[in-house]
N, C-alpha and C positions, 0 to 999 in steps of 0.2 A: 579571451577566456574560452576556452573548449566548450563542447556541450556535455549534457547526462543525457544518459539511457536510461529509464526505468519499465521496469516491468514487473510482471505477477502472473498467479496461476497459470505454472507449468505443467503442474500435478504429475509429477512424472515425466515426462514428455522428454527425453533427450532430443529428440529430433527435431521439435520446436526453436526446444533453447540452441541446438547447433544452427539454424537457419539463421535465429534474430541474430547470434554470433557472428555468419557469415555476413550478414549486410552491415554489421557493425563497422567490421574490417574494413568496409569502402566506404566509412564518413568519416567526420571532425568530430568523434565521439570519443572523452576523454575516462568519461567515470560509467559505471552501471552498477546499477542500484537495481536490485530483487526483492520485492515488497511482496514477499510471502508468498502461500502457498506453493511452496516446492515439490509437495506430496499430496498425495487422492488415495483414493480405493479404489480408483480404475485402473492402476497397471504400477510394475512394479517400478519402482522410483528410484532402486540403487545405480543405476548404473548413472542417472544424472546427479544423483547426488554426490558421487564420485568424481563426477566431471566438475561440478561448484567447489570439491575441497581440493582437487588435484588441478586447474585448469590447464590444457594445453595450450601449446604453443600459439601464439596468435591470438588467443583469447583476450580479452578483457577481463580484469580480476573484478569475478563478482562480490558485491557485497548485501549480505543477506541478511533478512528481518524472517522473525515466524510473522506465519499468517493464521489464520484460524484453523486449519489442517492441525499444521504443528501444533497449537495449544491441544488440540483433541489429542492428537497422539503423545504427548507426553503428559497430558490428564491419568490416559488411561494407565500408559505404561509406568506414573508412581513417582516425576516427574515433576507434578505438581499438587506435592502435598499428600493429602488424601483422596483428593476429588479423582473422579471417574470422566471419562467422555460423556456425561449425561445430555449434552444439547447434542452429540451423535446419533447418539441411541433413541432420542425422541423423535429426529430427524429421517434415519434411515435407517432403523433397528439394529438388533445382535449383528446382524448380516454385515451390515456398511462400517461397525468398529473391527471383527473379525479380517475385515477385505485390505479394511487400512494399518491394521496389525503385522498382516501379511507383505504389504507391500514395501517395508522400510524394516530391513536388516538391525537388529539388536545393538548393534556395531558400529551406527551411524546415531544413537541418539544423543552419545554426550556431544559431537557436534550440534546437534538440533537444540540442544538446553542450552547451549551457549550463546546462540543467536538473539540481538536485542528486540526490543518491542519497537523501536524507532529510531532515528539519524535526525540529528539537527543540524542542518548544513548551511551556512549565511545567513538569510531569512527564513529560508523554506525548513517546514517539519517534514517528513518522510516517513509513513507508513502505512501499514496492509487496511486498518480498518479508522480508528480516528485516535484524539485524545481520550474520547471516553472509554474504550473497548476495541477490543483486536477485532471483534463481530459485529460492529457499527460498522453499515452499508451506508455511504455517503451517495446522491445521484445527482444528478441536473438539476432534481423534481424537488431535495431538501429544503425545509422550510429556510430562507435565509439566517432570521433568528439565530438558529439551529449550528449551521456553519460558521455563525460568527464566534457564539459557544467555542464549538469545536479550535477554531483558530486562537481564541485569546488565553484559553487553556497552555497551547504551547507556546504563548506569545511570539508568533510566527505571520506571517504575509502571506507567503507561500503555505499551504495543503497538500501534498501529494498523497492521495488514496488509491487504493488498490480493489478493498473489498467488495466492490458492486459488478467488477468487471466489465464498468462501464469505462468508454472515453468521455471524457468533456472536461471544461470551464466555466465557471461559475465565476463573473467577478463582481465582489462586494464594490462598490461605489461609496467614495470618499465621503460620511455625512456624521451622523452625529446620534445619540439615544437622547433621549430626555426622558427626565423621571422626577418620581413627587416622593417624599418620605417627609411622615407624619409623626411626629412620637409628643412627649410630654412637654419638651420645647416649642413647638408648635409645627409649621409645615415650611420644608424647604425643596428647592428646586434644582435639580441637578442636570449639569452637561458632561455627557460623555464621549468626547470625539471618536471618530472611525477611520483611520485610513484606506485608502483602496486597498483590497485584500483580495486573494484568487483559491479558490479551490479546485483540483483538479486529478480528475481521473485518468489513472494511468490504462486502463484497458487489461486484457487478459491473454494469457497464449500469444499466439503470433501476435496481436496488438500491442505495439510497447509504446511510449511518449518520446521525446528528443525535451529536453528546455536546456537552453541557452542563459546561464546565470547572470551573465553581463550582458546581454539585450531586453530578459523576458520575454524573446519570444518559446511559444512554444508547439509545437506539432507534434501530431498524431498520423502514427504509420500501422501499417502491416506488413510486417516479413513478406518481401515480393509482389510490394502492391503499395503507394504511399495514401495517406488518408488524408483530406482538406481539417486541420483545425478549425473547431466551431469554439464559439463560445455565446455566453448569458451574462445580462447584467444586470443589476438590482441597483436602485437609490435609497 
């Protein structure tokens, strides 16, 4: 079985996304997966955005998820509903929604509204931020709890996040919840199994992950540079 590519926050960046493309070309990379953020307010984004709906030749057909970017700009531009970019504008004022209004052509958003929130691929879930929100930053540092929420929401093994723009691994170790529930029958005793489960940060910009679906291995690189896989384990 081939490997995946995934990555995030291009924000623009054609020259990014052409590099991680070009290393692409010389592995055993079957699929790539873009877990959002394809737009910023630091520079203009059409011409890679053009490159995601047109790929050239030799490319890898990307496939693309919004990321929190997107939700904001199609907040503002009417998109989604009534709402407004309001977590922009709290964030980086008038300035930072006028910048990212500016950077993404009229012309490209009924593409960007068509893009899903997430990919469910074998086991693994696939997105920018978690089950709970596009803007839920997943890290190493999350409380396990927390991650395991997040995984049984999509009832998935596999996690691929994007939103922290971190790499790593996190893996759930195979155990168990225990719990008390009290009510008018009196008090019982509950088991809830856990299988081993991984979550895991795909990195940002030139940082993109490889995972291997029929080994689970999985590594972490940078465009012109490869990075050692780490990971975390919890009981």
């Amino acid at each position: 079985m081939a490997m995946w590519a995934l990555l995030s926050g291009l924000r623009g960046d054609l020259t990014v996304y052409a590099a991680v493309q070009a290393e692409l070309r010389r592995q055993r990379v079957d699929t790539l997966f873009v877990l959002g953020d394809l737009i910023g307010p630091e520079r203009d984004a059409n011409a890679l955005l053009e490159r995601l709906q047109q790929p050239r030749r030799g490319d890898l057909q990307p496939h693309c998820l919004y990321g929190w970017w997107e939700e904001q700009l199609l907040a503002e531009r009417g998109f989604r509903g009534e709402r407004r970019a309001d977590a922009l504008r709290q964030r980086g004022g008038e300035a930072a929604v006028a910048a990212l209004l500016q950077a993404v052509d009229p012309g490209h958003m009924a593409w960007l509204a068509s893009l899903q929130f997430g990919f469910v691929e074998l086991d693994c879930a696939l997105l920018h931020g978690s089950s709970a929100d596009v803007g839920d930053s997943l890290t190493a540092d999350t409380a396990p709890l927390q991650l395991l929420d997040r995984l049984t929401r999509m009832e998935a093994n596999r996690l691929f996040t994007a939103r922290s723009g971190e790499q790593f691994c996190v893996e759930l170790c195979g155990g168990g919840i225990e719990s008390r529930l009290r009510d008018l029958e009196g008090e019982r005793q509950q088991h809830q199994s856990v299988p081993s489960r991984k979550v895991i940060g795909v990195g940002s910009g030139l940082h993109y992950t490889l995972y291997d679906p029929g080994s689970d291995h999985i590594a972490f690189r940078r465009a012109g540079c490869p990075i050692h896989a780490t990971g975390r384990g919890f009981a």
